[in-house]
C-alpha positions in Angstrom: 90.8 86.8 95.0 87.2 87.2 96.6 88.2 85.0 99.3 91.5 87.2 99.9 89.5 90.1 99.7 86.9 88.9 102.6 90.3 87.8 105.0 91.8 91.0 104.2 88.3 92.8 105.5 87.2 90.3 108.2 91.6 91.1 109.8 90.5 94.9 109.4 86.9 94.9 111.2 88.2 92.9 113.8 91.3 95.3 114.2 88.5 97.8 115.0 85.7 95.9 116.5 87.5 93.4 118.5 85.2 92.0 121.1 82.5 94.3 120.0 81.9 98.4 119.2 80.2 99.7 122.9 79.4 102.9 121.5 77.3 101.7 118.6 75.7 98.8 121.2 74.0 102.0 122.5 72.0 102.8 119.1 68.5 101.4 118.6 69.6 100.1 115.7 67.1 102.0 113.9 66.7 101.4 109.5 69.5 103.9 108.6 69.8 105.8 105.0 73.6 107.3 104.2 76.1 108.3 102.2 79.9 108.3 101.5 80.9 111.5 100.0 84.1 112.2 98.5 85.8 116.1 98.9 88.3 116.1 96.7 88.9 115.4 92.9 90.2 111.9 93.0 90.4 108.7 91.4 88.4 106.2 93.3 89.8 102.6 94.5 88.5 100.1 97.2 84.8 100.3 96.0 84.8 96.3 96.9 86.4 96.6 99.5 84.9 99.4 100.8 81.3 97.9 100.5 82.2 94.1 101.8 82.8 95.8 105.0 79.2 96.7 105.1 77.8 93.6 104.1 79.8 91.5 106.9 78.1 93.7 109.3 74.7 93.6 107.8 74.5 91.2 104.7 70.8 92.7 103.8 72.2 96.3 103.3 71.5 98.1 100.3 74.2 100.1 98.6 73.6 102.0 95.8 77.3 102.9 94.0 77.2 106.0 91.6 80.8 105.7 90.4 82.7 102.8 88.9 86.0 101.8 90.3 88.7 103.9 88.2 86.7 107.1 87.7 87.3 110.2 88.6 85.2 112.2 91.6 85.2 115.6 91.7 84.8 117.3 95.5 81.5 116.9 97.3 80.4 114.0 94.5 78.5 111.3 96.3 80.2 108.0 96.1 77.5 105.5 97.6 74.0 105.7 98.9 73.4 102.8 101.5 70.4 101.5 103.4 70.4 99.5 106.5 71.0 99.2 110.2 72.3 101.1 112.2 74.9 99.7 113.9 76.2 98.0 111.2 76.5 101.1 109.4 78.1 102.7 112.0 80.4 100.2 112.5 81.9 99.2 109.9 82.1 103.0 108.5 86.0 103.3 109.8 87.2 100.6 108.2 85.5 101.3 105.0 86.9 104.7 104.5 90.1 103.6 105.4 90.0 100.9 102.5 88.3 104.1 100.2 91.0 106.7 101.2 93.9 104.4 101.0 93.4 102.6 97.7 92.1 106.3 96.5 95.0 107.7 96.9 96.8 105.0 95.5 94.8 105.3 92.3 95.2 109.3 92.2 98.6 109.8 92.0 99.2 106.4 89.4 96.7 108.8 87.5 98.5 112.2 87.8 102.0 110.5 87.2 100.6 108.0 84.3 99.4 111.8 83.1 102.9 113.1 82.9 104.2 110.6 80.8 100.9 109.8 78.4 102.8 111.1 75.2 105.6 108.9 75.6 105.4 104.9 75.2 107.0 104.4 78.8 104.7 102.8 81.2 104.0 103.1 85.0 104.9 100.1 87.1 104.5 99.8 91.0 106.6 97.7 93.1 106.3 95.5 96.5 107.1 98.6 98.8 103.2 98.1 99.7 101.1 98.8 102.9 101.3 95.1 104.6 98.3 92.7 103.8 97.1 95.1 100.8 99.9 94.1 98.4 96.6 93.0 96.0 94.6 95.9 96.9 97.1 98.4 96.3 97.8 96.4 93.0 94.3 96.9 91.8 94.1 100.5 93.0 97.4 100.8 91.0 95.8 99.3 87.9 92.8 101.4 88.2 94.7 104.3 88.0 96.4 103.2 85.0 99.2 102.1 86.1 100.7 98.3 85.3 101.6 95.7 88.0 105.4 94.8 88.5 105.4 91.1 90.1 103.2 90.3 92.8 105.8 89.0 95.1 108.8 86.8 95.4 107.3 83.7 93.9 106.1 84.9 90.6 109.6 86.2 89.0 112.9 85.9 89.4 114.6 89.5 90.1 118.1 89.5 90.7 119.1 92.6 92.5 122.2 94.1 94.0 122.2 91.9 96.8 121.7 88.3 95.1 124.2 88.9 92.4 127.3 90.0 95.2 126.0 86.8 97.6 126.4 84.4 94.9 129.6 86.7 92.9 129.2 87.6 89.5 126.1 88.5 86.9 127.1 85.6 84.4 126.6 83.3 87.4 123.3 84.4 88.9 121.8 84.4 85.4 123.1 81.4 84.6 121.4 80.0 87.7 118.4 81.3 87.4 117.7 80.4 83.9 118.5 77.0 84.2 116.5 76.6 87.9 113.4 78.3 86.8 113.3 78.5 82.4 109.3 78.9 83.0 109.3 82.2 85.2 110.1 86.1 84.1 113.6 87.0 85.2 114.5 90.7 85.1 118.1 91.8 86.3 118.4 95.2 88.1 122.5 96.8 86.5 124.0 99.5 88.1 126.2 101.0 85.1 126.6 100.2 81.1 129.3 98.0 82.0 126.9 95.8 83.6 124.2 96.0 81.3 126.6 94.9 78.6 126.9 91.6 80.9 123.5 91.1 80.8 122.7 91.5 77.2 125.6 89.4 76.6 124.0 86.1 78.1 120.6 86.8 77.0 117.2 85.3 78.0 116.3 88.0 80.3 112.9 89.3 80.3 113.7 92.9 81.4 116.5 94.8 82.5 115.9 97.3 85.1 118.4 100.4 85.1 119.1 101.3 88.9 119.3 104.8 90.0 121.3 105.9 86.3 121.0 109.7 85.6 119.1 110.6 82.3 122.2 110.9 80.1 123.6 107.4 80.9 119.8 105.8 80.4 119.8 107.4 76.7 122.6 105.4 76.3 121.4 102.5 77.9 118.2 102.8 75.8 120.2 103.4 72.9 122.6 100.7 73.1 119.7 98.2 73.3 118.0 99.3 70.9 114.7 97.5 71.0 116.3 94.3 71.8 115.2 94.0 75.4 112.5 95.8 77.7 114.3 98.6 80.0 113.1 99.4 83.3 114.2 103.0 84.7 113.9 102.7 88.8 115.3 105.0 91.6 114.9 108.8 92.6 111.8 109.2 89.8 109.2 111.4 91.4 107.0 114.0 89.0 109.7 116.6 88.6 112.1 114.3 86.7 109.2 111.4 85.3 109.0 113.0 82.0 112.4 113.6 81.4 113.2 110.0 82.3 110.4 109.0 79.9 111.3 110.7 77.1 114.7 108.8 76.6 112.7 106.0 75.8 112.7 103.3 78.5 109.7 100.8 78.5 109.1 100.7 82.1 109.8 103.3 85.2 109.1 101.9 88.7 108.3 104.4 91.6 107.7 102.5 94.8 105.8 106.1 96.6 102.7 105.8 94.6 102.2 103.1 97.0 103.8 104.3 100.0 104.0 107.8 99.8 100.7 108.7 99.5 98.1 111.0 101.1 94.9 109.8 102.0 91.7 111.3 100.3 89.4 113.3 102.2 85.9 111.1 102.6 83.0 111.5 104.8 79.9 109.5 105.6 76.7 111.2 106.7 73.3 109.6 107.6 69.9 109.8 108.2 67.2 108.1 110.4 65.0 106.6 108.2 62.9 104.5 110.5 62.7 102.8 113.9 
């Protein structure tokens, strides 16, 4: 993961950077002292990221973190005291707030939604609708909010959806296939009514069934017809105004792809001081 992590920041500073930054080439590079502060309540994410920007700049920087990845910052809380040069600093600020703010606000809202549902047994998973080339980032910043990962991509777990069930023409024979092609690997099977998930619980060996886009009555009875025998996974038009509700009937898992890609950034600020020359 470290050496995703550095690919994943080297891409983003050279996004910005390119052939180099001409307003910072006009700095004397002086010893620089600064801050990142945060100006909102907010569950912090990207604190690695965040700071391996600096260090690719300046690898002799000195940054001081005074909050942990996962905690909450109240507004105007200092995130980081750092100590270095100028034009590193400088530089590579963008890009590290970017990281901050969008991880951040990943983090945040797993929080306030993980919130809404804390007194049930249900738990938060993410999905792959991430921001392309921070499917891990966003991942951990879903984690750190207390959220739990759904797969990582398309190689880790079989998932037959709508679309790979109708190509290939029935339930009984996509399952069939895909526990006999990969026995070692998760398979979870999205149904679209109780008639479906009947199917499904007829052939067995399924690791998850995820209930598509069924209104709270029907998913009682979905939960209720199970009855233990099988995780359930609650997905499609959950936001916070129906979460708890859709807890509450008892599914194991609910999916919401917008605490990933609906989110808004959180308000961060770095400000600095000449130390030196």
């Amino acid at each position: 993961m470290p050496k995703l992590m550095r690919q994943i920041v080297i891409n983003a500073l050279s996004e910005d950077i390119g052939t180099g930054d001409i307003s910072a080439s006009l700095l004397d590079n002086s010893l620089l002292s600064a801050r990142i502060i945060c100006r909102q309540k907010a569950v912090i994410s990207g604190i690695d990221y965040a700071a391996l920007c600096f260090y690719e700049l300046d690898s002799n920087v000195v940054i001081e973190w005074q909050i942990k990845e996962g905690e909450m910052s109240e507004p105007g809380q200092t995130l980081c005291l750092l100590k270095g040069q100028s034009r590193a600093i400088i530089s590579a600020e963008r890009t590290a707030l970017n990281f901050l703010q969008t991880l951040s606000a990943t983090a945040t809202q797993t929080r306030h939604l993980s919130d809404l549902i804390a007194h049930t047994k249900t738990k938060l998973l993410d999905t792959r609708k991430t921001l392309p080339n921070l499917r891990h980032a966003q991942k951990q910043a879903v984690k750190s909010g207390g959220g739990v990962n759904h797969r990582m991509g398309l190689y880790d777990c079989v998932m037959l959806k709508e679309n790979h069930i109708a190509e290939i023409g029935s339930l009984e024979e996509a399952l069939g296939r895909a526990l006999k092609a990969f026995p070692d690997k998760p398979v979870i099977v999205e149904v679209e009514s109780l008639k479906q998930l009947d199917q499904a619980l007829a052939i067995g060996g399924i690791t998850r069934i995820l209930c598509d886009n069924f209104d709270v009555r029907v998913l009682g009875d979905a939960v209720r017809k199970v009855n233990g025998t099988c995780p359930l996974e609650a997905s499609g038009n959950i936001d916070e105004s129906n979460i708890q509700e859709v807890a509450e009937t008892g599914v194991d898992y609910i999916s919401i792809g917008a605490i990933t890609k609906h989110i808004h950034a959180i308000d961060l600020t770095l400000q600095f001081e000449i130390v030196a020359k």
